[in-house]
C-alpha positions, 0 to 999 in steps of 0.5 A: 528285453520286452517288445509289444507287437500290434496289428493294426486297422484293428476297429475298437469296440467295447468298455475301458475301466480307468485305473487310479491315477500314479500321480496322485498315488505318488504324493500321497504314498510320500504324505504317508512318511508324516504319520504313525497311524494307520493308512490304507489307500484303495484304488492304488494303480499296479504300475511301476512307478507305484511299485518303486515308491512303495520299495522306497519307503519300505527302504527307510523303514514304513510298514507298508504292505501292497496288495495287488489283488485288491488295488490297496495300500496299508501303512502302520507307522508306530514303533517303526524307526525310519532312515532318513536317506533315500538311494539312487538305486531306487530314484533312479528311473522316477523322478517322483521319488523326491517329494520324499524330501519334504516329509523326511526333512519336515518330520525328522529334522533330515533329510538325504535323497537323491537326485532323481530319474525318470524320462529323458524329457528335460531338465526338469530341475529341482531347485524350485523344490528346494527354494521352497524348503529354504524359505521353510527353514531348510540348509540344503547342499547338493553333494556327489548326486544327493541333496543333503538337507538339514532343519535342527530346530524344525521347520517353520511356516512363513508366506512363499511364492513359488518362482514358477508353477510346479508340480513337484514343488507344490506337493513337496512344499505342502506335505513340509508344510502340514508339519511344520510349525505355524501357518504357511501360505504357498502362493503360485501353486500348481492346482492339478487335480492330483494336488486336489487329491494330496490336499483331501488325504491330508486333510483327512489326516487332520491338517487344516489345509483350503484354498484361499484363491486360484493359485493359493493355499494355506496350511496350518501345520500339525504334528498331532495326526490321525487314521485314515481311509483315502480313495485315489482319483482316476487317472486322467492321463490314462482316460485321456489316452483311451479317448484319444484311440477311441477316436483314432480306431474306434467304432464304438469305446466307452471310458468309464470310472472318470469324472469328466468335469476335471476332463474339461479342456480335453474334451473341448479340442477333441469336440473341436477336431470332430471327435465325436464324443457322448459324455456322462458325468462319469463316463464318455462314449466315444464313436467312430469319428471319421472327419478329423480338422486340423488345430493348433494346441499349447501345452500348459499347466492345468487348466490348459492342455496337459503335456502328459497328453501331448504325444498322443493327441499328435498321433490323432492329429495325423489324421487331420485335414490340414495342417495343425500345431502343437507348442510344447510349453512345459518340457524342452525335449517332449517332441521325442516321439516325432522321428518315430512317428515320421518312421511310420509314416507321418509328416511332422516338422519340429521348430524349436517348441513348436511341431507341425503336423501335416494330415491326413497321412496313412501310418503304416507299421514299423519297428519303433523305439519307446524313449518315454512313458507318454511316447511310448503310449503314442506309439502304441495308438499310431499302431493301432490306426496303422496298416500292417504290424508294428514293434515297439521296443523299450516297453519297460517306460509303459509299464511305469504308468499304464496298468494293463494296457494290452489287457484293457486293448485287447478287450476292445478288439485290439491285436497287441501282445508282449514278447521278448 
């Protein structure tokens, strides 16, 4: 199995690209599955979460090619038969892999997916996934691990609220929508970015889709689809990241390829804790930021603090003078990271959501163990700000979203390699 092996105390100096953002790519490559034109989508990130989507959907029949050279997905449906089942071998580590539902089940009647993986985080249930494509029209049954979902005569759009925000379930329900017939107005929406992303590729194909308020959004379904040429967004997950060890070790690192107004809420409590940031409209040069204060954050969907940068801010929050807080409101098991850290040196005490974290401490280097994609990346930046070296096992949860990450470090000055 891989390990990364990081020496620390390591200054950060230099120029990251960020990649095309995986949970916009994700939802689109799904999309893909309603239409027989041709589709091509550039700046596709080459991480495994991609990789697995894109051997899902040549499972059940897409002629679908991946050019890693050249970041590129091309996709030609016509004259192609597609399965309408999707295995448990392939959802099993990504819990993406079921927003195929909704294409399947609105385009060919049927649908029979598994019940998906990815990291050991929460719950993370699916129901609200299938209350949507139940108001859609949809019979859905759950047996031996698969939902096995059933619309004969199509489905149909109607008004939905969705019983709380969701992700997942807004893009499923959308991409269903944009097929179905009639108009649908889904109402609560999650309004990430990357549900921006999803709706300009659909619309691109043709589906009358706007946003009639904050949460709301109203598609006019459509069968009569066209060719298209989409760009993914970046990756605000990953930019989120970088700033943040530009901020922990940095001396000087510029973020580029970003869009910084979409990084809002980010920048504003890392200008609040001292970080000392110089931002263009597509850049962010961060500088070495010595005197860290303490704050107290919440997880939340977006516009709020993101969950996905949860466990990397925590690293930063070490270094604080005082004590600060994070309450954990999407994901009951996100604080999987805090014994690790604390095995390095850290002082974090969990009460029920909420962490506390008592700064500023030294991190020293240590053999830890990834058990998620976000905790994974935390442990890389707790090394790269620790005395001597550190062993991060289980890096396979890396590479399911992070593209390059040793290569784009390594150019920054850092000391990090792989090995088995």
């Amino acid at each position: 199995m891989e390990k990364l092996v990081v020496k620390g105390k390591k200054k950060l100096s230099g120029v990251i690209k960020i990649s095309g953002s995986k949970n916009a790519t994700l939802p689109i490559l799904a999309a893909s599955i309603l239409n027989n034109k041709k589709i091509e989508i550039n700046r596709v990130p080459i991480v495994k979460d991609v990789i697995t989507m894109v051997e899902l959907l040549k499972h059940i029949g897409s002629n679908i090619k991946l050019n890693i050279k050249k970041k590129k997905i091309l996709i030609n449906n016509q004259n192609k038969k597609i399965k309408t089942i999707a295995p448990y071998k392939l959802l099993k580590t990504m819990r993406a892999g079921v927003i195929v539902l909704g294409p399947l089940l609105s385009k060919f009647k049927k649908a029979k997916v598994s019940l998906p993986g990815g990291c050991a985080i929460g719950l993370r249930p699916v129901d609200i996934h299938l209350y949507v494509l139940k108001k859609l029209g949809a019979k859905i049954k759950i047996k031996n691990g698969y939902i096995i979902a059933e619309a004969k005569k199509g489905l149909v759009g109607r008004k939905i609220r969705l019983p709380s925000i969701s992700v997942g379930a807004t893009e499923n329900g959308l991409i269903a929508a944009s097929y179905a017939k009639g108009i649908t107005h889904l109402s609560n929406c999650a309004c990430e970015p990357e549900i921006k992303d999803l709706i300009d590729f659909l619309k691109k194909m043709g589906i009358k889709i706007k946003w009639i308020g904050k949460r709301k959004i109203k598609i006019n379904g459509n069968q009569n689809l066209k060719s298209v040429t989409h760009d993914v967004m970046f990756d605000r997950i990953e930019a989120g990241t970088f700033i943040i060890a530009g901020a922990l070790s940095g001396k000087k690192v510029k973020v580029t390829g970003i869009e910084t107004k979409i990084l809002k809420k980010e920048i504003s409590i890392l200008k609040k804790m001292g970080v000392k940031l110089k931002i263009n409209s597509n850049y962010i040069i961060v500088k070495n930021s010595n005197k860290i204060k303490p704050i107290s954050i919440s997880t939340e969907p977006y516009p709020g603090f993101p969950t996905d940068l949860q466990a990397q801010i925590m690293v930063l929050m070490t270094k604080a003078n005082g004590i600060s807080k994070i309450k954990e409101n999407i994901f009951e098991k996100r604080f999987m990271h805090v014994p690790e850290l604390n095995r390095m040196g850290a002082k974090i005490k969990i009460f029920g959501g909420s962490s506390f974290i008592y700064g500023p401490q030294q991190l020293n280097g240590a053999e830890v163990m990834a058990t998620d994609l976000r905790a994974s990346v935390s442990l890389v930046l707790a090394a790269l700000a620790a005395n001597d070296k550190t062993i991060i096992n289980r890096v396979y949860h890396l590479d399911r979203g992070y593209e390059k990450l040793e290569k784009k470090l390594t150019k920054c000055n850092a000391d990090i390699f792989r090995t088995h």
